[in-house]
N, C-alpha and C positions, 0 to 999 in steps of 0.2 A: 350777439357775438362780440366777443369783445379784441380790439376799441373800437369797430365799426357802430357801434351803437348806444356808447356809453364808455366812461372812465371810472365812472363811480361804482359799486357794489349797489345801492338804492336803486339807481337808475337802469343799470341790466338787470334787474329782479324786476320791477316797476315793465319793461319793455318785454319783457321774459312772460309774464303776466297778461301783457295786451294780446301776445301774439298766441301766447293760448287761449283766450278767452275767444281769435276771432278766427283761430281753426277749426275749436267748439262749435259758432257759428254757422261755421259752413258744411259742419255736417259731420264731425270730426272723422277721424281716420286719415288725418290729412296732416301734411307739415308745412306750418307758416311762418314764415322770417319775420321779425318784425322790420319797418322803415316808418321814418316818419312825414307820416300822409299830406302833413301842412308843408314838407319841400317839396314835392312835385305840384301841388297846386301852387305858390308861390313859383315858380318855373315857367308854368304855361300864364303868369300870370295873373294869377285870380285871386280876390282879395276874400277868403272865408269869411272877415268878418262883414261883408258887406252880404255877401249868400245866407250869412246865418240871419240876419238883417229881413232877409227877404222872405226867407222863408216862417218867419215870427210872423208878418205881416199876411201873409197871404195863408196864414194856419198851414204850414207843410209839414209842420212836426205830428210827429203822432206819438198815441200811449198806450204803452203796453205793458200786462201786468203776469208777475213772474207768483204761482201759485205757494203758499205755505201750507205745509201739510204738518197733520199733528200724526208721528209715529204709533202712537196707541191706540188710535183706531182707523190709520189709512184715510183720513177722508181732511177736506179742506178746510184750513183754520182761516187764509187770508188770504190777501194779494199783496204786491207792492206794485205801485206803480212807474214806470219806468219809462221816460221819454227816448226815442226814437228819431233817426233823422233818414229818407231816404231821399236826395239829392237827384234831379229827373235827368241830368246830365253828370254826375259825379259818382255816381251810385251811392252805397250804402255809408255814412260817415259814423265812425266811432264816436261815444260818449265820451269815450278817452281824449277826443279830439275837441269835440265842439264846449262840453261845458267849462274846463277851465276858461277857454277864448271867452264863454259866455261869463265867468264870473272876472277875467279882465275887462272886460267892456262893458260890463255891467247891463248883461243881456240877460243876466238871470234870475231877476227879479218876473220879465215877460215870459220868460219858459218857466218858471214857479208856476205864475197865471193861468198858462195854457193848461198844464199839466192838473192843478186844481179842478178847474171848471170841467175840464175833460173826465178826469175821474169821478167828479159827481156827478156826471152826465150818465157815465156808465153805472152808477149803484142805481140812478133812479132809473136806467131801465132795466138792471137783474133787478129790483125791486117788484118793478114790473110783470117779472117772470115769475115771484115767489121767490128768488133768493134774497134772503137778506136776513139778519142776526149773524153779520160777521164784519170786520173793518177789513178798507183798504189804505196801505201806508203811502204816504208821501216824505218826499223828502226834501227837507228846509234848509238853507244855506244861513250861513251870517247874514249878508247884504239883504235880504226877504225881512230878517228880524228888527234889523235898526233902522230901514225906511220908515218903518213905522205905521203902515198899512195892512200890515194882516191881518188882523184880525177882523177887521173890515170886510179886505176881500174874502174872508171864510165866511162874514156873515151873510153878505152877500151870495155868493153859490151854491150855500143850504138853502137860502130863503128860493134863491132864483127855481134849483130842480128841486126844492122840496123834501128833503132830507135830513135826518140828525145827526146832530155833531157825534153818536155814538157809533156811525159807521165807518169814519175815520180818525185815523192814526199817523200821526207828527212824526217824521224822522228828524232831530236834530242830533250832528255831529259834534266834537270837543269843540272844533274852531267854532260855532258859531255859540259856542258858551264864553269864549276867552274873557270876554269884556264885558262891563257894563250889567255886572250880575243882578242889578235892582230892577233893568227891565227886562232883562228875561224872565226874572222872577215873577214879575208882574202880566205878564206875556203869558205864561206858564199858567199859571193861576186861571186869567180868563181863560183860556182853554178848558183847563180841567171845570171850569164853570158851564162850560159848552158841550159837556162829555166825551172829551177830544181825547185819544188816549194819545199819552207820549212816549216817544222811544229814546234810548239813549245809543246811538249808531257806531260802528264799529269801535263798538267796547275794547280796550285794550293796549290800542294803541298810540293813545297819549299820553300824557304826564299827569294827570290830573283825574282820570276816571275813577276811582274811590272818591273820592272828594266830591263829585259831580255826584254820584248815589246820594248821598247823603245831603247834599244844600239845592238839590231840586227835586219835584215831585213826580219823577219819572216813575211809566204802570210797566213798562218791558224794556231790555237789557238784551240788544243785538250783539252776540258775541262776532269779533272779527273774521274774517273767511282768509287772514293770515294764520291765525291758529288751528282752523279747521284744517284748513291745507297741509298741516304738520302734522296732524294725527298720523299715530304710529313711529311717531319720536317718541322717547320716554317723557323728558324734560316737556317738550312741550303737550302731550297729552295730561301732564299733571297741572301745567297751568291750565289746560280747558278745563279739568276737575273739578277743581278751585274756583274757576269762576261760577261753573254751573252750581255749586254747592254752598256757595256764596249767596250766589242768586235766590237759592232756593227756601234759603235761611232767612233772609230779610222778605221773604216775601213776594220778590219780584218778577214777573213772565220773563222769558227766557228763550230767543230764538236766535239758532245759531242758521249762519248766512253759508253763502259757496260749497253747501255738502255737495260732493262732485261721485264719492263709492259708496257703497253697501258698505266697506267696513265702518268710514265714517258716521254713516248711520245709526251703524249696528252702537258702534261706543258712545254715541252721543245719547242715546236710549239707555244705553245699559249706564251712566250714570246722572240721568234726570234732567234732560233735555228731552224736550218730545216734539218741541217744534222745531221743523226744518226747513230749508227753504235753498234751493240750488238746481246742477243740471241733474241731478242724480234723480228730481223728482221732474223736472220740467224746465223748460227756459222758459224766457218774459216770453208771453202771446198777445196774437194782437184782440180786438176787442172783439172780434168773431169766433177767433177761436179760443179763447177764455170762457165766454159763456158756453161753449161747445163742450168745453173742458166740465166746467158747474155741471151741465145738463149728464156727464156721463161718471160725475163721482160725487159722493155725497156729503152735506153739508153738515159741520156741527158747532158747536154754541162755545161749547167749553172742551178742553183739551187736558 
């Protein structure tokens, strides 16, 4: 509401946003204000980044993976995986909250870490089960890429649970492209050496995303869940069009993020998009009930 929560138009859309996302959460049917969660902790005191601190240490975080489904035949393309925080005296802390703090303090290099090893942890044991010929995505920040250890740590956590690089898939955003194109490019390459697929992450919404199709080697093209969320504007359902017809012209897999209705569904189908992925199909679950999830719908290879 505004000015209690914003002066800007970015920023009550951006809080407007949280506070739907954590009404969804709780079961929706429900109306939730937003406020922001790091004043009342800084009030009683307590310094987050020293909790988020603790909880990297003592493994607190956990990962949870939000299912893709491919529209054309109902059944599961993917995962993403999706880090979690549930704090044993704070309760449940937003992503919205912790990872910016984590990429100011430079905590999100060890939450990249956790989140890796965890997710390969989890293919080798659906692998286990018989599920497998499918990836699960992770997602890569700038600060992961120019440390200079990645590829490392990836080599590392296939060898450690035993796994190929073709069961996952790289989420990198525009900002972690900004700079320093020769070694992403170089970044990029090993990867696709490792059969790593790569994603190019909320497509759309920066300045440079055509340009980025073309001067790297990206295998899928995540449309934004800002244009999803617009379906059913004229204007903006013709830029999702465009992009998906774009996509589909050059070649490139095509998954659109935050489908929240059936009608969004329904359009994102009816012009050639078939991978989905939001609440409309599931929210992130945790690693119990994800394979709960696997075990009662059915797998497939290609979409």
């Amino acid at each position: 509401m505004y000015p209690e929560h914003g002066l800007q138009l970015d920023s009550l859309n951006g809080h407007a946003e949280s506070a739907l996302r954590e009404a969804k959460r709780l079961g929706g049917n429900t109306v939730y204000f937003y406020f922001d969660k790091k004043t009342p902790l800084l009030n009683q005191g307590i310094n987050l980044e020293n909790e988020l601190r603790k909880a990297i240490k003592h493994k607190a975080l956990t990962v949870h993976y939000q299912p893709k489904i491919c529209v054309k035949t109902q059944r599961i393309y993917g995962f993403e995986a999706l880090v979690r925080w549930q704090h044993p005296t704070l309760g449940y802390i937003l992503p919205d909250i912790f990872i910016p703090l984590a990429e100011e303090t430079s905590l999100i290099s060890d939450i990249g870490l956790i989140v890796l090893h965890e997710t390969c942890k989890q293919i080798q044991h659906w692998q286990s089960l018989g599920f497998d010929h499918f990836r699960v995505s992770i997602n890569i920040v700038a600060q992961q890429i120019y440390r200079g250890q990645l590829i490392e740590d990836i080599d590392y956590a296939l060898k450690k649970y035993n796994i190929f690089g073709d069961m996952l898939e790289l989420e990198l955003t525009e900002s972690s492209l900004f700079e320093k194109s020769d070694q992403v490019n170089s970044l990029l390459q090993q990867l696709k050496d490792r059969h790593i697929s790569i994603s190019l992450d909320d497509f759309g919404t920066g300045y440079s995303s055509l340009a980025y199709l073309t001067s790297y080697p990206f295998d899928i093209l995540k449309i934004d869940k800002a244009f999803i969320s617009k379906i059913g504007q004229e204007k903006d359902e013709a830029i999702v069009n465009a992009i998906i017809a774009m996509g589909n012209a050059i070649g490139i897999t095509l998954v659109a993020e935050g489908v929240e209705t059936k009608e969004q569904a329904l359009f994102l189908e009816k012009h050639g998009c078939y991978i989905l992925q939001g609440f409309y199909f599931s929210k992130a679950l945790s690693s119990a009930d994800s394979t709960k999830y696997l075990e009662q719908h059915k797998l497939i290879t290609i979409c």
